[in-house]
N, C-alpha and C positions, 0 to 999 in steps of 0.2 A: 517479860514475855519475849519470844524469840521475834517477833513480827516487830518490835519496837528496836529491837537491833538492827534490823533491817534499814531501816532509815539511815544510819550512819556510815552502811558502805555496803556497796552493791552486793545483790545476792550470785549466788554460783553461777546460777544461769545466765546472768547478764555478763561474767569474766567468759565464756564461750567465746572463741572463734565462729566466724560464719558457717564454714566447714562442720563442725564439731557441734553447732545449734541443730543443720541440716540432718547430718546423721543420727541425733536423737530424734529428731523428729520421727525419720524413717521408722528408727526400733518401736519407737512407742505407738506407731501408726499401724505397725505390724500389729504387737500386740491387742491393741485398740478394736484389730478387725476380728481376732478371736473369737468375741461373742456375740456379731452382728452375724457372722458365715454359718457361727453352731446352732442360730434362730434362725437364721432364713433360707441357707443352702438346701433344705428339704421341703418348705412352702412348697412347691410343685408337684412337692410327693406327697401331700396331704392325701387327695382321694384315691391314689393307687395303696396307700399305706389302710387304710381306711376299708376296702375292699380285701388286699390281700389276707388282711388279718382279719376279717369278717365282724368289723367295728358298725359302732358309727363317728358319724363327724364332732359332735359334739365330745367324745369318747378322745379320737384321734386328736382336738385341739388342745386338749389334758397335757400329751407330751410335751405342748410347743410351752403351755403353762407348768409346767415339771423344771424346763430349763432354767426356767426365768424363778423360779423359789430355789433353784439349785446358785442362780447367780446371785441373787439375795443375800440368803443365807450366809457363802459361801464368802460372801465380803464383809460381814459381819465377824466372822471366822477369821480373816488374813489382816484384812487392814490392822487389826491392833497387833495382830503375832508381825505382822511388816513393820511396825513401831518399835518391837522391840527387839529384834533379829536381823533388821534390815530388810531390803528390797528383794535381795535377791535369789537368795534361797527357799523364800513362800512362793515367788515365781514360778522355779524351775520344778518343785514338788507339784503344783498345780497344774500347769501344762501335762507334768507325766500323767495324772491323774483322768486329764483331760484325754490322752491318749488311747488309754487305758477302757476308757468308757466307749471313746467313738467305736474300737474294735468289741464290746460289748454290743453296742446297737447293732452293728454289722450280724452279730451270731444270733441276738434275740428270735425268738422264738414265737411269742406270742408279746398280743401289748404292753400287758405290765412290766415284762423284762424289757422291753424296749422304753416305759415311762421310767424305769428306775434309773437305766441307764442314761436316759436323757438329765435326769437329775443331778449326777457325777459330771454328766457333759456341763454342765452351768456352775456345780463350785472347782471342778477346773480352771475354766473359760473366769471365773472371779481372779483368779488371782491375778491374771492379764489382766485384767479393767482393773482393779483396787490399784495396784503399785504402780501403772501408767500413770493414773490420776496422782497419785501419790510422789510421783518423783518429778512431777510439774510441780507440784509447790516444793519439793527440796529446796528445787532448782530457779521458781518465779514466783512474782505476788503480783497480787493487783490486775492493770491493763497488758503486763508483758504474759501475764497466765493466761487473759482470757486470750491473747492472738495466739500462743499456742496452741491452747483448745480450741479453736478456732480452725487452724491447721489440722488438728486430729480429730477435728468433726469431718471435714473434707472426706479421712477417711470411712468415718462412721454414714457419712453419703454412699462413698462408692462402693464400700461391702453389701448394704444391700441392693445396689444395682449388679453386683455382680456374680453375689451368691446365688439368687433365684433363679439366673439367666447361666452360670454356670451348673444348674441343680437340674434346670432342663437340658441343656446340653449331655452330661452324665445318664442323667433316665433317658434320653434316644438310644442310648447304647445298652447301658444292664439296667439293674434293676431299681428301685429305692435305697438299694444296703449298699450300692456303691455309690451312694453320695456320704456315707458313715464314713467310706477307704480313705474317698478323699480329702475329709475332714481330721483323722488319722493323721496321712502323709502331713496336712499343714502343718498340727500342731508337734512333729518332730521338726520340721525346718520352723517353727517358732521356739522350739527349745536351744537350737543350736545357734542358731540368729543371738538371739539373750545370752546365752551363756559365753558368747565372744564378742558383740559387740556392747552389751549393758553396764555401764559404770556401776558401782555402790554408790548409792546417791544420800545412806544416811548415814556418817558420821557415827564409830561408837559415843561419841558423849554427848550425842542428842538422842538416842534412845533411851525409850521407855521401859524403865525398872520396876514397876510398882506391881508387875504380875496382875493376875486377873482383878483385883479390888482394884488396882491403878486405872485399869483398863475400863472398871466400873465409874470410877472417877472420872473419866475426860468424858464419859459418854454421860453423865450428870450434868457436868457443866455445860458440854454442846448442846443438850437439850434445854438445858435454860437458857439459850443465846434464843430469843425471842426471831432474829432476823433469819440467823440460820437454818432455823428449823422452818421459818418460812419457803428458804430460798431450797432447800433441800424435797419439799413438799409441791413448789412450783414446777423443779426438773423432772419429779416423778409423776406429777399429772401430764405431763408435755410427753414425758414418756408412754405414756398412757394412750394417749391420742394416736401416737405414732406406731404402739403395738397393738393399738384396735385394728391400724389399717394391714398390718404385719401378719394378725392371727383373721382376719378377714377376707379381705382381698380376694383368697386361693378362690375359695369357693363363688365370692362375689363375680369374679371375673370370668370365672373358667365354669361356672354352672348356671349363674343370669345371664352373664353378656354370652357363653356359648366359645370362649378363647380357649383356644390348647394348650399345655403345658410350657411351651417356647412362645408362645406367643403371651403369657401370663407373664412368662418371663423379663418380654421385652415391655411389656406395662408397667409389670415393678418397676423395672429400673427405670423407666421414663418416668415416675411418678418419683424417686428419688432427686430428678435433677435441682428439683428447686431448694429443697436440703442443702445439695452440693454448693450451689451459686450460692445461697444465704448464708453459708459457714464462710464463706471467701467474702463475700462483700461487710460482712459483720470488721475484718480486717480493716477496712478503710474507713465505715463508720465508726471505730473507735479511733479514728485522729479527731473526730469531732465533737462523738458523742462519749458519757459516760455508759460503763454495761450494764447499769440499773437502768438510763435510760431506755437503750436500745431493747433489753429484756419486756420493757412493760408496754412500748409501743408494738415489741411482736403480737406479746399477747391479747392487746387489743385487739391487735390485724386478724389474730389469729382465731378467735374468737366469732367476730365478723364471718372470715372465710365457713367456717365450722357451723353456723348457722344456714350459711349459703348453701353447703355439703346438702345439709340435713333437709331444705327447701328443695332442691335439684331429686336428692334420693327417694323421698315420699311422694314428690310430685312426677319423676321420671324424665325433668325436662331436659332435653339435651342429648339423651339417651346416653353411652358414654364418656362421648366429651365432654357433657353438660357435667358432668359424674367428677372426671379427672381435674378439669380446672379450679374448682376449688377447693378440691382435696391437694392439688398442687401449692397452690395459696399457702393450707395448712401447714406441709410438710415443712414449706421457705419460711414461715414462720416457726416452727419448730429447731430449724436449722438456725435460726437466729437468738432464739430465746436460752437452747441449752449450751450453747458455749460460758454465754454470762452469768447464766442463773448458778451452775457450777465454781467457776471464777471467783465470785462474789464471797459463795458459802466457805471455799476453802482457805482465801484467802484472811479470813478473818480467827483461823486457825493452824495457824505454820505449827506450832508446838507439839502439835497431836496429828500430823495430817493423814497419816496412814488413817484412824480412827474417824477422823473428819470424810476423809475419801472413802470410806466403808460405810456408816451411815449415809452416808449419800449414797451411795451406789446401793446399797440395800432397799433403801427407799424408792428408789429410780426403777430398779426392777420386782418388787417388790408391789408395786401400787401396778406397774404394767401388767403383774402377773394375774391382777385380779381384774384388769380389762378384758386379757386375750378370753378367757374362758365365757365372760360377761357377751361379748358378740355372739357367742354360741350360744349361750343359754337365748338370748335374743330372738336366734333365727342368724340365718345364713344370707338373707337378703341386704342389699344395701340399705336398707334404711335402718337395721339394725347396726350396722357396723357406722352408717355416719352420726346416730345418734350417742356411741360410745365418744366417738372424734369430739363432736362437739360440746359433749357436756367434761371431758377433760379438759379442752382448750379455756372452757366457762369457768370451771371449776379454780385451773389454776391464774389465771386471771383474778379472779376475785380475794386468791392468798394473798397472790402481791400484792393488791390494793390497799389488804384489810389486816395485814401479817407482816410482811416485809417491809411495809412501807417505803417505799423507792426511794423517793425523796430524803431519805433518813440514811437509808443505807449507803445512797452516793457519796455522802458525807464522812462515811464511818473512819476515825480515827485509825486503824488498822489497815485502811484499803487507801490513803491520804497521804501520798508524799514517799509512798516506799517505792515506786519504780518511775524512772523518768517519763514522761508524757511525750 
């Protein structure tokens, strides 16, 4: 097993320079934000999109769910062809593709041409998220993976603080279709970013030969890792929570509470902060704690906060800040659980990780994908959308309890001695 080599002398990413750690961070941060900008950057333009096309809402929140099977999918798709091809060429075809699409939405015409094209937009936007994930375990195991991801949750905080609130800014000027342009312009300065600054991070003779029955093969055995699939199933319910509030929100905010477009904006992003702080402080609790630990005390918290949501939302107490604080709770729990719950999954699979990073991430968006439209079936009102919050935070909680067994996993021979503490 390649993980058990590890033990014997540091992995790539620990021979890094300080320098040389930092500037991956960056690229992969880059990418990382690809498919939080391609989900959220239009949130603002929900009811203008919604109108324009002579929808309705439940109709127009199909797109935001289109993306999210398109990111699914689409790393299902990469992650093993990134196993056996490398990192970087699934990359740079994915991004174009992703290009390719945003300028598709831009021309759409009516909704379906805009949901199909939102679909291309998310298995683009996969191949950013699979080989980011993917070239953290090349390069780390263990507690040096989860501070990475940890780092590149950071950015996964500030994209959506800054896609919605950059999505409103864009609509004061044109219209809905020029938040597609801008989404466009990114992903060529994300193609050109990668293409000069991205190492090959795998190795011809650690690639996977075995072609598609091979490919069938690692994804047999990953599903018979009993914990994995626990911990794979814990990140996609947390996802879940987090894109109830994502495919929610627009409407909750901007048609209950009465907020405008820029002013939803600056909600979202306020409501990201605790995300932000919780991916940064999860850094200093892993000098203490293990990230089975830290993961199953979020979920608790998170759980807790998630039921408070749902008290606050049916009963109205508070009126919005009653609303936001423990939906904030949620988020800082969320920001804490999916660094580790990830971390955990992949590290226990270096040999396959492209594979290991694509069912996870399939999963992750994947189970999200069947929250966002679930709020709208619901109703548009906050109680519908904290009810979603809360019973993913319940839900994954009770995996780890009953699935991953924490306490077992902290233990796991593979995650045990491969990176210094």
């Amino acid at each position: 097993m390649q993980d058990a080599q590890l033990k014997a002398a540091p992995t790539a990413g620990e021979r890094y320079t300080p320098g040389q750690r930092l500037r991956l961070i960056l690229v992969l941060g880059v990418l990382i934000a690809l498919g939080p900008l391609t989900v959220d950057m239009y949130l603002p333009a929900l009811p203008a999109i919604r109108d324009d096309l002579m929808t309705t809402e439940a109709a127009v929140q199909l797109t935001l769910t289109g993306t999210l099977v398109g990111l699914s999918v689409g790393q299902l798709l990469i992650g093993p062809l990134s196993d056996a091809v490398g990192r970087r060429r699934p990359l740079l075809i994915g991004v174009a593709v992703h290009i390719v699409a945003s300028i598709g939405c831009v021309l759409a015409p009516d909704l379906a041409a805009l949901g199909g094209m939102r679909v291309l937009q998310g298995l683009g936007a996969a191949a950013a998220a699979v080989v980011a994930m993917a070239v953290v375990r090349d390069l780390f195991v263990g507690m040096a993976a989860a501070k990475i991801l940890s780092r590149l949750m950071l950015v996964m905080g500030a994209a959506p603080v800054l896609a919605p609130t950059l999505g409103g800014f864009v609509l004061a000027l044109v219209s809905w279709r020029g938040v597609f342009v801008v989404l466009a312009v990114f992903g060529v300065a994300i193609m050109v970013m990668a293409a000069a600054m991205l190492p090959e991070t795998l190795p011809q003779e650690r690639r996977r030969r075995g072609g598609p029955l091979g490919t069938l093969r690692d994804c047999s055995r990953l599903l018979r890792d009993r914990p994995y699939v626990g911990l794979i199933l814990v990140a996609g319910l947390a996802m879940a929570s987090l894109f109830a509030y994502v495919s929610g929100s627009s409407f909750v905010f901007q048609q209950v509470y009465g907020l405008d477009e820029q002013q939803y904006g600056v909600v979202f992003g306020l409501g990201a902060v605790g995300l932000i702080i919780a991916t940064q402080c999860n850094v200093r609790l892993l000098r203490r704690f293990g990230p089975a630990q830290i993961m199953t005390g979020a979920l608790l918290g998170g759980t807790l906060s998630g039921l408070g949501l749902l008290l606050c939302a049916f009963t109205g107490f508070g009126g919005l800040v009653g609303l936001l604080v423990p939906l904030w709770l949620v988020l800082a729990a969320c920001g804490l659980a999916l660094p580790n719950a990830p971390a955990l999954a992949l590290s226990r699979h270096g040999e396959a990780a492209g594979t290991a990073a694509a069912l996870l991430g399939a999963v992750q968006f994947g189970v999200a994908a069947a929250a966002a439209p679930l709020v709208g079936v619901l109703g548009t009102g906050a109680t519908s959308m904290a009810v979603v919050i809360a019973g993913g935070m319940a839900a994954a909680t009770l995996v780890a309890l009953l699935v991953v067994r924490p306490w077992q996993v902290e233990a796991a021979p593979t995650d045990e001695g491969t990176v210094p503490h």
